[in-house]
C-alpha positions in Angstrom: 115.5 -14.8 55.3 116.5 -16.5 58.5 113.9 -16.1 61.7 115.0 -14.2 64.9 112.1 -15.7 66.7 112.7 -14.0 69.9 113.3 -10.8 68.4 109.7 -11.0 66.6 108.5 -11.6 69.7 109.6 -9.0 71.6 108.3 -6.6 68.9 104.6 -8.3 68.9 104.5 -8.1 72.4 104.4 -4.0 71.8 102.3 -4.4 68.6 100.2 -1.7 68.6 101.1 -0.1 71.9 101.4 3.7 72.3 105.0 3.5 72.4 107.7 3.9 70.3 110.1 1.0 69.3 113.7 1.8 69.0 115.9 -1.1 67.7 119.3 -0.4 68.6 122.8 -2.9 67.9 125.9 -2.8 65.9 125.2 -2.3 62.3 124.5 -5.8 59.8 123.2 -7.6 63.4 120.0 -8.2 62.0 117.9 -4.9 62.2 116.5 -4.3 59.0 115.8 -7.9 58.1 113.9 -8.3 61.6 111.7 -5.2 60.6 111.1 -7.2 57.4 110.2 -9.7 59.4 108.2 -7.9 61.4 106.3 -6.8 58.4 105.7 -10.4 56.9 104.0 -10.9 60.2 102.1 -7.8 60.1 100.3 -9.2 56.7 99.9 -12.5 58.5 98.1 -10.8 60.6 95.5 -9.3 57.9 97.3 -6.2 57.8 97.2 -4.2 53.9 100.4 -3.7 52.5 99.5 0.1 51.9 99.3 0.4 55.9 103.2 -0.9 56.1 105.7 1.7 55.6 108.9 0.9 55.7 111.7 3.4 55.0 115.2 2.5 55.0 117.8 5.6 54.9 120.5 3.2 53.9 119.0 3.3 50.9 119.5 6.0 47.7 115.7 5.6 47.5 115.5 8.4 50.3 118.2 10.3 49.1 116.2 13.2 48.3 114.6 13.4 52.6 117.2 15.5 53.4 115.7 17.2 56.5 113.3 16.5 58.4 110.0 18.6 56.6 110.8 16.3 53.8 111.1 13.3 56.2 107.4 14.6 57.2 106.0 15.3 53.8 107.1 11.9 52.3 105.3 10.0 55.0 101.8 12.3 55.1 101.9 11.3 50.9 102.6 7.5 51.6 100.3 6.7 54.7 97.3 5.3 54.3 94.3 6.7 53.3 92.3 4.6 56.2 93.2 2.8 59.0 96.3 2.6 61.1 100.0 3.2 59.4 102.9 0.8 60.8 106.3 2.9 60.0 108.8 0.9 59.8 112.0 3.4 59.5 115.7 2.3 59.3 118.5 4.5 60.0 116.5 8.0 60.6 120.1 9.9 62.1 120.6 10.1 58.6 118.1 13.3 58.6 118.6 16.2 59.9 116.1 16.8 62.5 114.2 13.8 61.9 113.2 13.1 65.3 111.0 16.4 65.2 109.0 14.2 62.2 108.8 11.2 64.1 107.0 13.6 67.2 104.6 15.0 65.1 103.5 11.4 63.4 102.6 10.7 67.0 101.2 13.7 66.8 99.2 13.8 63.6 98.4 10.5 62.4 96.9 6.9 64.0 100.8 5.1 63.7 103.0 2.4 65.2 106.4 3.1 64.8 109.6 1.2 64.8 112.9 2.3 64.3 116.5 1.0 64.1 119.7 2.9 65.0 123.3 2.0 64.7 124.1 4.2 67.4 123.3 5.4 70.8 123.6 9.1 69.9 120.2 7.9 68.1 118.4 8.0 71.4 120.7 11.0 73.2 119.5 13.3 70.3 116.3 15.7 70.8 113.8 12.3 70.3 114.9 11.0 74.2 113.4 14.7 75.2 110.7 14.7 72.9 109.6 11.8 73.3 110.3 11.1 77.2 108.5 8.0 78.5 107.0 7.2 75.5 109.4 4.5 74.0 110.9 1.2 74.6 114.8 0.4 73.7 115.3 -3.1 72.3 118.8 -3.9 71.7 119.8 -6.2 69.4 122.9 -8.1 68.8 124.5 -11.0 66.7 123.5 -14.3 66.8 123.5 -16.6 70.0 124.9 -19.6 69.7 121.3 -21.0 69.7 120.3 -19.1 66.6 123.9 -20.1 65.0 122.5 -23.7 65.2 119.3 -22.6 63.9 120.5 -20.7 61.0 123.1 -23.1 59.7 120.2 -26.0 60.4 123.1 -27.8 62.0 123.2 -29.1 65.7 124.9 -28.7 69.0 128.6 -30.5 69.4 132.1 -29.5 69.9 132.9 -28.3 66.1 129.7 -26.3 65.8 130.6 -24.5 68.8 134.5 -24.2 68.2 133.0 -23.0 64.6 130.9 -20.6 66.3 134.1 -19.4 68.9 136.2 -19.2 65.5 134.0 -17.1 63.5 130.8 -15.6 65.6 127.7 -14.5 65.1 127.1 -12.0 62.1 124.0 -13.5 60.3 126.2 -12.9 56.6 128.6 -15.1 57.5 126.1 -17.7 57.6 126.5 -19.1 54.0 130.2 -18.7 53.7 130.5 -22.5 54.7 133.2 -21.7 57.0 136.2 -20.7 54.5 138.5 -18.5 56.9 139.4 -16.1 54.1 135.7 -15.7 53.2 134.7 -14.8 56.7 137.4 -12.2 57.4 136.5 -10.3 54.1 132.8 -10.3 55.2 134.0 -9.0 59.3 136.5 -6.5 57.6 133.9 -5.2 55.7 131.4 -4.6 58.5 134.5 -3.0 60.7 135.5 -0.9 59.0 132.3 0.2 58.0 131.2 0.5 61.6 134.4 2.5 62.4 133.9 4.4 59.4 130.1 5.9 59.7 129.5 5.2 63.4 132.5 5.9 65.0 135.1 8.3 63.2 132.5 10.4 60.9 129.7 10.4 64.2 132.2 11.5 66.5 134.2 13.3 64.8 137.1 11.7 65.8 140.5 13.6 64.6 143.3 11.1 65.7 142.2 7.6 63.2 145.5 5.7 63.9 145.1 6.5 67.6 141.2 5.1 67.5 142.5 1.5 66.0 145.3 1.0 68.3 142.8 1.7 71.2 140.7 -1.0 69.7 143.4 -3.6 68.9 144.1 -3.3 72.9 140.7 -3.6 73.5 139.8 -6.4 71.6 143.1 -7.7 73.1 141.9 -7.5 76.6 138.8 -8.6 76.6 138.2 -9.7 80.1 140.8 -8.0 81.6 140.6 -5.0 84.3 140.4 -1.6 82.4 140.7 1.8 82.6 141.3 5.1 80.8 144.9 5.5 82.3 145.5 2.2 82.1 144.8 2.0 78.4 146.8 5.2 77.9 150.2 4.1 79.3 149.8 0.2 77.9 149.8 1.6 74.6 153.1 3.2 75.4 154.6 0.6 77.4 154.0 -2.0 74.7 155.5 0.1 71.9 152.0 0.5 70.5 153.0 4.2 69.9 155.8 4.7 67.5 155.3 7.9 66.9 155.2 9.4 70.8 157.0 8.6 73.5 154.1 10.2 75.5 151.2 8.4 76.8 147.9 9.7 74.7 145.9 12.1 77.2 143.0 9.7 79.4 140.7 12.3 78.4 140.9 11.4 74.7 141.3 7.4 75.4 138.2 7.8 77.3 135.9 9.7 74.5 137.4 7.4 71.7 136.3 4.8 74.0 133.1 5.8 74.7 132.7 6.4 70.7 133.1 2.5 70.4 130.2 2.0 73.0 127.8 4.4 71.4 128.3 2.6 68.2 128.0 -0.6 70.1 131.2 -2.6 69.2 132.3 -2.5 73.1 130.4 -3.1 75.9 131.7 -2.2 79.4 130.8 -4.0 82.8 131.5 -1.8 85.2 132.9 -3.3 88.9 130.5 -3.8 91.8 131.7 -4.4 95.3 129.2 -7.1 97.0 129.7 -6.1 100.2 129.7 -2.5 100.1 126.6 -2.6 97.5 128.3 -0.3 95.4 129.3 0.7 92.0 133.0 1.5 91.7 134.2 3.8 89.4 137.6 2.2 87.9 138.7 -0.5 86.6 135.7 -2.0 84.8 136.1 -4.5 82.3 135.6 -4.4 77.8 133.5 -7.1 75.6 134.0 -7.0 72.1 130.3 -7.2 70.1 131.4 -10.5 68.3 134.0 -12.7 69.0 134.6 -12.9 65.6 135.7 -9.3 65.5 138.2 -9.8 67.5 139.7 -13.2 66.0 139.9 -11.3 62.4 141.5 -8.1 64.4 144.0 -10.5 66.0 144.1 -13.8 64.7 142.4 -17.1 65.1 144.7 -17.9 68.1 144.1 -20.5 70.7 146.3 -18.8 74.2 143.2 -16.9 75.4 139.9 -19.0 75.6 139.0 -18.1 78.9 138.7 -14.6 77.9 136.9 -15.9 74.8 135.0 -17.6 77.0 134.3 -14.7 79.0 133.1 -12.5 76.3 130.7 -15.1 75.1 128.8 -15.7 78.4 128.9 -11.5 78.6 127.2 -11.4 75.3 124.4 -14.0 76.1 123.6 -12.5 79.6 122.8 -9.6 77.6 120.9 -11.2 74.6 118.8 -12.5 77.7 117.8 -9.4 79.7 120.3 -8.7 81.9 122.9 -5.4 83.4 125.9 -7.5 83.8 128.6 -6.3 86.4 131.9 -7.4 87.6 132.2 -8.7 90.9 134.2 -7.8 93.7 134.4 -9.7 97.1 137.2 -8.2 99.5 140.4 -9.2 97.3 138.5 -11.4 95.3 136.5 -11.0 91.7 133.5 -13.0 90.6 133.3 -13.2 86.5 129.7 -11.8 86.9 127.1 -10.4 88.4 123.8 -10.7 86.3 120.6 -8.6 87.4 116.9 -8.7 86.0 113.9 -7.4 88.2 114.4 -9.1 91.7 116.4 -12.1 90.0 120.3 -12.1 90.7 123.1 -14.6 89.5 126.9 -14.8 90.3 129.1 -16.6 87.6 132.5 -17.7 87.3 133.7 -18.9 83.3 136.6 -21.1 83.5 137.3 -23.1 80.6 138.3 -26.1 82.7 138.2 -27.3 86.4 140.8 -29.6 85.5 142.8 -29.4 88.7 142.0 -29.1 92.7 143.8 -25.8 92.5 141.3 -24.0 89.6 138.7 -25.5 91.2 139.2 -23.7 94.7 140.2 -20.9 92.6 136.8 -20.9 91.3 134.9 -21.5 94.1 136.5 -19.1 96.5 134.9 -16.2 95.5 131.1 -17.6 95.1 131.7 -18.9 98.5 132.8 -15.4 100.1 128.9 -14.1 99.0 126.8 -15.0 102.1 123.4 -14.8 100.4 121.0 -17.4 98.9 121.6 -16.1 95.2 122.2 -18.6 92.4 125.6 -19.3 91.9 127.7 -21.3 89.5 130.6 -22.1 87.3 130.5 -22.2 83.4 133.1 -24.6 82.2 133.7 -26.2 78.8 134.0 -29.3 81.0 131.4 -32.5 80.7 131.1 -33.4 84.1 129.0 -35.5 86.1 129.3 -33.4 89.0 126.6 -31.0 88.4 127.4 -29.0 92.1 130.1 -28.2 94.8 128.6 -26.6 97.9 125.2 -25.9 96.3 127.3 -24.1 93.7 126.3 -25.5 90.1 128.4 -26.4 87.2 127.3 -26.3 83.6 129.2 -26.9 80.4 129.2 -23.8 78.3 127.5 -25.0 74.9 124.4 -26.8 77.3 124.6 -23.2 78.9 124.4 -21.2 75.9 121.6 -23.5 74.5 119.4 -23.1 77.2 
């Protein structure tokens, strides 16, 4: 069992605080083994076995909690009969109610709880009201290239990271040893899973062939400038509806859509003009979870690696803390805008700054922002040059590795 050292930390940092931890990603990204971990540490620690709880819904263990007095009974049998219980509880949606349970062990017993979800509607359900203030959301999501290195106890150079572009970050793809074919049965099996149980049976979605040709245009635009409308009449326009002449209502583009966010395969970064210190409402743009993903959806082709690019910097802002936006700067975009506290970044990916034309390309927009926020360029270039105006450059893998 592979270590997601930051991860652990994160969750020790709230060891023993008053509020509840809600682990939230895609599904298979690593939230059940980091609660084992978490538990491993918790004995470490000098903590009795009979004080950890962990309860994992995935399971047919639990079959028989099917509500959430159940939920409740099974836990006041199994805590312990002295000291402080650690619950440890995978997948709760799966019980009706079960967020009334997890209120009253606040409630009625000295607990620290932890719980995973594989989908937002976990926290937009009756626990967000009844427990208001009173927990802490840490998302999780496939592996950095970092942990990619550490997991395959391999290190940094241009295959590992083409391997890692190639196939991402899912932590069971880790011992496939890199066979193509291996891989994509291992990612087809989580999508469709995901799509399956987090998308389609969650939302209740009614138009399946409609749902996968909005994520194969997705997935094929990561990157690009997006909207409902936009996604609506592409799928048209391209033939991608062979069945309708029609454009598929925005309205239903946009729930289906938003159905892909909740279960976290798509993350948007929504447009925010620099000058006017605003959020705008359209045109936004998509990121696939895992690059991966979207190479078995598409293909392993080689025509869009700035997007690819793209989507892995997205991913790692993220993983490190921060709301990622899109940039606009009069006519111009910057890649990103990444924000933390009081701590601000602008970013342009290119793959290369091969030419004096990509480079003014690049630099035009950073240029435009007439403030004393760090700026640079992520390149897959290895450059001497490390800055161009006071605007740095740093090669993607030394990025990511940081």
């Amino acid at each position: 069992m592979k270590n997601r050292q930051s991860y652990l930390n994160t969750l020790l940092e709230f060891l023993d605080k008053e509020v509840i931890k809600v682990i939230v990603g895609v599904r298979r990204c690593g939230k059940s083994t980091l609660l084992q971990l978490f538990a491993a540490e918790l004995k470490k620690r000098g903590i009795p076995d009979e004080n950890i709880l962990h309860i994992n819904f995935e399971s047919m263990k639990y079959r028989d909690i099917s509500d959430y007095n159940l939920f409740y009974d099974y836990v006041t049998n199994h805590r312990p009969e002295s000291g402080k219980a650690y619950l440890l509880i995978d997948e709760p949606q799966n019980v009706p109610g079960w967020e009334k349970a997890v209120n009253s062990f606040k409630v009625d017993f000295d607990c620290d709880i932890y719980i995973t979800g594989s989908n937002a509607r976990l926290l937009s359900s009756e626990l967000s009201t009844l427990i208001a203030g009173r927990y802490v959301e840490i998302k999780l999501y496939p592996l950095s290239y970092k942990e990619y290195l550490d997991f395959h106890g391999i290190e940094k150079s241009d295959k590992t990271f083409e391997d890692y572009l190639k196939f991402g970050g899912f932590p069971s793809i880790v011992e496939l040893g890199g066979s193509v074919d291996r891989v994509n049965d291992v990612l087809d099996g989580i999508f469709n899973t995901v799509i399956v149980k987090d998308v389609i049976a969650k939302n209740r979605i009614k138009d399946e062939e409609l749902l996968q040709k909005i994520i194969l245009f997705l997935a094929d635009n990561v990157g690009n400038p997006t909207s409902s409308n936009s996604v609506a009449n592409s799928l048209v326009s391209e033939g991608r509806m062979e069945n309708s002449k029609r454009a598929p209502a925005a309205s239903t583009v946009e729930s289906y859509i938003g159905a892909l966010e909740k279960a976290y395969v798509f993350y948007e970064a929504r447009r925010y003009d620099v000058k006017g210190k605003n959020l705008l409402k359209t045109l936004g743009k998509y990121f696939i979870v895992d690059i991966g993903l979207r190479n078995m959806l598409l293909g392993y082709r080689d025509v869009d690696r700035g997007h690819i690019l793209e989507n892995v910097v997205f991913l790692e802002l993220k993983r490190r803390g921060y709301n990622v936006f899109v940039g606009k700067v009069d006519e111009k975009e910057v890649d990103f805008i990444a924000e933390k506290a009081s701590h601000r970044m602008y970013i342009q990916v290119c793959e290369t700054l091969g030419d004096a034309k990509t480079l003014e390309r690049e630099l035009a927009p950073l240029l435009a922002i007439q403030n004393n926020h760090e700026k640079f360029i992520i390149t897959n270039d290895k450059t001497f040059v490390e800055s161009y105006d006071g605007i740095r450059v740093k090669n993607t893998a030394d990025w990511l590795c940081e």
